[in-house]
C-alpha positions as CSV (number, residue, x, y, z in Angstrom):
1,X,-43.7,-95.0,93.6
2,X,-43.7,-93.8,89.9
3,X,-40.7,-93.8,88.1
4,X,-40.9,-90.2,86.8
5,X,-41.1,-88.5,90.6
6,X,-37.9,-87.1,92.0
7,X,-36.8,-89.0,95.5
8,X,-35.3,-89.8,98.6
9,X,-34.7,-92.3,100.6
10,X,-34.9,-92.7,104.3
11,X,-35.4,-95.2,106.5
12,X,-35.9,-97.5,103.1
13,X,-39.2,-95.4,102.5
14,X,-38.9,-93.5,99.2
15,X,-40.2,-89.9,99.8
16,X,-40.9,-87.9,96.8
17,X,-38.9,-84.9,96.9
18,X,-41.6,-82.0,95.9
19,X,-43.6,-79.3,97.1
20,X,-47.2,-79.1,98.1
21,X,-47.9,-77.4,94.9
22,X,-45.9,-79.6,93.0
23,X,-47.3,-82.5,94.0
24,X,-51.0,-81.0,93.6
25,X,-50.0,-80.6,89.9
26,X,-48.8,-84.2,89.6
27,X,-51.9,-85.6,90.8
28,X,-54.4,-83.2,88.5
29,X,-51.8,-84.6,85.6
30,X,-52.6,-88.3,86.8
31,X,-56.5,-87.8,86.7
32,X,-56.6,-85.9,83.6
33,X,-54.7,-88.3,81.8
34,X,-56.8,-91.2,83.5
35,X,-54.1,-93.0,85.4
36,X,-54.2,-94.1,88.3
37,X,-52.5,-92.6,91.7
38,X,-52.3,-94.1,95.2
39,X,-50.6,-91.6,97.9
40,X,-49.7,-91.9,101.0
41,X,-48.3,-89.7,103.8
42,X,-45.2,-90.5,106.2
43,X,-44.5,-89.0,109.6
44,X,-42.1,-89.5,111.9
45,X,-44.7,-92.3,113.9
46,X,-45.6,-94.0,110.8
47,X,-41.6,-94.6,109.7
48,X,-41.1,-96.2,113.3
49,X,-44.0,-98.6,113.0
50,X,-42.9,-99.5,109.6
51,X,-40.1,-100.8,110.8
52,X,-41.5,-103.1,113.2
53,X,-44.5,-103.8,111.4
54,X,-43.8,-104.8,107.2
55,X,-46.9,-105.5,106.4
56,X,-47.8,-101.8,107.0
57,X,-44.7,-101.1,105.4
58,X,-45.2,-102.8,102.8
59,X,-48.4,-101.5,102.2
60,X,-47.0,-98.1,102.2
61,X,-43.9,-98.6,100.1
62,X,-46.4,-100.0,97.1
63,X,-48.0,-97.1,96.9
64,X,-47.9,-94.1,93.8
65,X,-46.7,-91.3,95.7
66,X,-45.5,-90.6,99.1
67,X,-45.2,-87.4,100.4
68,X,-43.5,-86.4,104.0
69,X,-46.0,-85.1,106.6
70,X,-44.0,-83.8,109.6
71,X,-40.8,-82.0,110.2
72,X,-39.0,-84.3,111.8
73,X,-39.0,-86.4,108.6
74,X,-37.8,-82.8,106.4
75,X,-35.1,-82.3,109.3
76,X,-33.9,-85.9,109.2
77,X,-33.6,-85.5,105.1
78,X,-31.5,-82.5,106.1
79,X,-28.9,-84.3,108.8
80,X,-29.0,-87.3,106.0
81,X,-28.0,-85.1,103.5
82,X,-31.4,-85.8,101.1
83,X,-32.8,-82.5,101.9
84,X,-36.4,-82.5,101.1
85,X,-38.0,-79.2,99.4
86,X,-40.7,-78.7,102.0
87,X,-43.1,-81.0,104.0
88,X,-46.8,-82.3,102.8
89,X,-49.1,-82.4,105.2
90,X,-52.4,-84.4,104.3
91,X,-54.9,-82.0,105.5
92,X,-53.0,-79.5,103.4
93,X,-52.8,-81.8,100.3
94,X,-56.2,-82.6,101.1
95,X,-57.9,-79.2,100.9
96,X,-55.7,-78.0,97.8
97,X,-57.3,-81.2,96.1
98,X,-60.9,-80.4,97.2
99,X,-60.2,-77.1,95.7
100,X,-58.4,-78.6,92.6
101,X,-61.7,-81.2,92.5
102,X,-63.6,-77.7,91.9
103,X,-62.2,-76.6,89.6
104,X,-62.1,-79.1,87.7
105,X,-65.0,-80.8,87.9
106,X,-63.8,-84.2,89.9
107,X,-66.1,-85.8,92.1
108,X,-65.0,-86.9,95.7
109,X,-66.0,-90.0,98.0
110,X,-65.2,-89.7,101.5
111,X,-64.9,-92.3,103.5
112,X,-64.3,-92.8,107.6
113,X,-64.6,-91.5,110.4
114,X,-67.9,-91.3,112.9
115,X,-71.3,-90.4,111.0
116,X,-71.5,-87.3,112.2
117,X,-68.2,-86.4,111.3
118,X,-68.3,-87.4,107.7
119,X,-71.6,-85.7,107.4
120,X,-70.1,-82.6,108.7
121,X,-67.2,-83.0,106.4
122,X,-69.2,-83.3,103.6
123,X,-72.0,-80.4,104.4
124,X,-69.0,-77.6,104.9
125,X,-67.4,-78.5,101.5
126,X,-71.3,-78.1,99.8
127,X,-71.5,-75.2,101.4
128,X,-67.9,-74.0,100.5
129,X,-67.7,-75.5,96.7
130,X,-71.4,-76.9,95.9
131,X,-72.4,-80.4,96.0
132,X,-71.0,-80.8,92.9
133,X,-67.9,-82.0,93.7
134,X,-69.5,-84.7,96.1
135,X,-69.9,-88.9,94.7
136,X,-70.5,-89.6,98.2
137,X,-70.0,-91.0,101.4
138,X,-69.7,-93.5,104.5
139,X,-68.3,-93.8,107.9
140,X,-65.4,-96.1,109.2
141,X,-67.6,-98.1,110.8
142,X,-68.4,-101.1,108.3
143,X,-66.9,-103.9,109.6
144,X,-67.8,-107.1,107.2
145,X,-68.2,-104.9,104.3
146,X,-65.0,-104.2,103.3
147,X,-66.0,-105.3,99.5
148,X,-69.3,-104.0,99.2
149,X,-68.4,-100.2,100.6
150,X,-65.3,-100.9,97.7
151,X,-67.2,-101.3,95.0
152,X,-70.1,-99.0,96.4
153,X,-66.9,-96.4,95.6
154,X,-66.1,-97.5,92.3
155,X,-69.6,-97.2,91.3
156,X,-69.8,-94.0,92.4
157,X,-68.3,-91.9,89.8
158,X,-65.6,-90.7,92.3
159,X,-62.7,-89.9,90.7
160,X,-61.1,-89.0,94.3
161,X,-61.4,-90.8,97.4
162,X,-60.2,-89.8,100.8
163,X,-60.0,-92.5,103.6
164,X,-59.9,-90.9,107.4
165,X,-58.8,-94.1,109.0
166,X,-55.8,-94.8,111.6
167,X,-52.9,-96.5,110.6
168,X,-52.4,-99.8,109.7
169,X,-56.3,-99.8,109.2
170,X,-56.4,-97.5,106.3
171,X,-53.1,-98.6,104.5
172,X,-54.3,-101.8,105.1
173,X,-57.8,-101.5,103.2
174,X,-56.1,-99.2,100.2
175,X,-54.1,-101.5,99.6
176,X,-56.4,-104.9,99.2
177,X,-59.2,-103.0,98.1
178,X,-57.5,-100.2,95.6
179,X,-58.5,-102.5,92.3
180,X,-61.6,-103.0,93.0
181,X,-61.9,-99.0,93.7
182,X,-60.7,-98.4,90.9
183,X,-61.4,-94.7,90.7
184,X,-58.1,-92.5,89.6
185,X,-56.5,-90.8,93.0
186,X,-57.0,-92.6,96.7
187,X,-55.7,-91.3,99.7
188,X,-55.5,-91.6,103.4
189,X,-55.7,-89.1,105.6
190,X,-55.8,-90.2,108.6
191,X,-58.0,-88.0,111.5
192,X,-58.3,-84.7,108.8
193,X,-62.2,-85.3,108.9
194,X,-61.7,-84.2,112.8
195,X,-60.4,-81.1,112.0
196,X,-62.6,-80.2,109.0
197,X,-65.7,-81.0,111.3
198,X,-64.4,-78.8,114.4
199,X,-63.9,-81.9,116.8
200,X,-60.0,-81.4,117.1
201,X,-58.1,-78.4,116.4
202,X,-55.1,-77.5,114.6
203,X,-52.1,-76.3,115.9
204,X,-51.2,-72.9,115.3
205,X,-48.9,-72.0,112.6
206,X,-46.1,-71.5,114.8
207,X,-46.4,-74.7,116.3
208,X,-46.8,-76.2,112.4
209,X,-43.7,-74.6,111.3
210,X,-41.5,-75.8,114.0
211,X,-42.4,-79.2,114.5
212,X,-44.4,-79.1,118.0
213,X,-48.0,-80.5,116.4
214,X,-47.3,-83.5,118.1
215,X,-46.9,-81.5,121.6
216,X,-50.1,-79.6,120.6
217,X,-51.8,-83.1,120.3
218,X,-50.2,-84.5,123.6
219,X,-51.5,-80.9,125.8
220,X,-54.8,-82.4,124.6
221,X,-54.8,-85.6,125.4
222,X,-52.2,-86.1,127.6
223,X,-53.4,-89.6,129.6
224,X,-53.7,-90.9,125.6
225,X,-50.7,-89.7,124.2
226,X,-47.7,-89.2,126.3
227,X,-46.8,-93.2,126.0
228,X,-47.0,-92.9,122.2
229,X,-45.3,-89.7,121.3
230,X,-42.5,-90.6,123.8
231,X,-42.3,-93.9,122.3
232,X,-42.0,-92.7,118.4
233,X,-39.7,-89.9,119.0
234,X,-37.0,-91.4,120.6
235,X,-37.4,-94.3,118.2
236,X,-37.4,-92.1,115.1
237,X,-34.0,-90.4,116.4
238,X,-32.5,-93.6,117.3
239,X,-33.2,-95.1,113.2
240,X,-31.9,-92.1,112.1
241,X,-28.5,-91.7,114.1
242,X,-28.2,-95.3,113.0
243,X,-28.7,-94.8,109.4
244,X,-26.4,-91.7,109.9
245,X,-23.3,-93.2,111.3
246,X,-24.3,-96.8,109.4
247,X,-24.6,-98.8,112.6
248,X,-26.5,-102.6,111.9
């Protein structure tokens, strides 16, 4: 995390206490002054499997900038008393830097997701922006090339790439792979492509706003997700209660 962002801590994950807009603003400062930015999102899910799984949490904790996606982790913050401003979601951060990318002339690689999907992804932000913001792109499926679609990136003349991978997978190839990237902003952002391209839809506002985008997912795919979502929540509210009352 860079020293000059505000922070908090929970669950030993350092969160960076700012707004959507704030943290847009950080990031256009990091690629105009040419450095370089890694950022990565947390949820409530992702916090539980870091603490069973270190190398994805160590892959997460080396990153730039980490922002909370979810409520849960805001209303944890709260009953922690390290009250975050306001949660980050990805796909939110993600279309405020596509815009940002506009207007400012940035290029962006995208990268994951099924061929179809990526395509999609990138044909609705031609057609919303121009194809001038577009370096390129690839689907997930590149198993053995790791290297080549990295450098294939860096000698793009991206200065944003966004990764639509699951977790570890994406955190996993940022991390190994981020230097010989080298472009100035990466992120993950996990199954966004999905929703840009119409395959999965949001949840509504309402559901947004109160934490339920999880249930939205699980009246979806119920037979897929029930286990997991029943798994992770109870999880996340057991780590918290213990970081609460300090219990080892």
């Amino acid at each position: 995390m860079k020293n000059d962002i505000d922070t908090i801590e929970l669950l030993d994950c350092p969160i960076a206490n700012l707004t959507l807009d704030e943290t847009v603003h950080f990031i256009d400062n990091m690629i105009e002054s040419k450095q370089y930015i890694h950022q990565t999102s947390v949820n409530a899910a992702k916090l539980v499997y870091m603490n069973k799984n270190s190398e994805l949490k160590n892959n997460v904790i080396s990153s730039d900038l980490i922002n909370a996606d979810g409520m849960a982790v805001i209303w944890a913050s709260k009953f922690l008393n390290r009250s975050l401003q306001e949660r980050v979601t990805g796909i939110d951060l993600m279309q405020n830097i596509v815009r940002l990318a506009f207007e400012k002339k940035y290029k962006i690689f995208f990268l994951g997701a099924e061929e179809e999907i990526v395509k999609q992804v990138v044909e609705h932000y031609k057609e919303k922006y121009s194809d001038k913001v577009i370096a390129g792109y690839c689907n997930g499926y590149f198993n053995g090339k790791d290297e080549m679609i990295a450098r294939e990136i860096s000698e793009s003349g991206a200065h944003i790439l966004f990764v639509a991978m699951s977790s570890p997978e994406k955190e996993s190839f940022l991390n190994r792979y981020k230097k010989i990237i080298d472009i100035p902003f990466i992120m993950g952002v996990g199954g966004s492509f999905d929703v840009i391209a119409g395959k999965v839809n949001r949840a509504p506002y309402w559901m947004q706003r109160y934490g339920l985008e999880w249930f939205y997912r699980l009246i979806q795919e119920p037979r897929r997700m029930w286990k997991r979502y029943l798994y992770t929540n109870i999880m996340f509210i057991w780590l918290v209660l213990k970081e609460k009352f300090g219990q080892s």
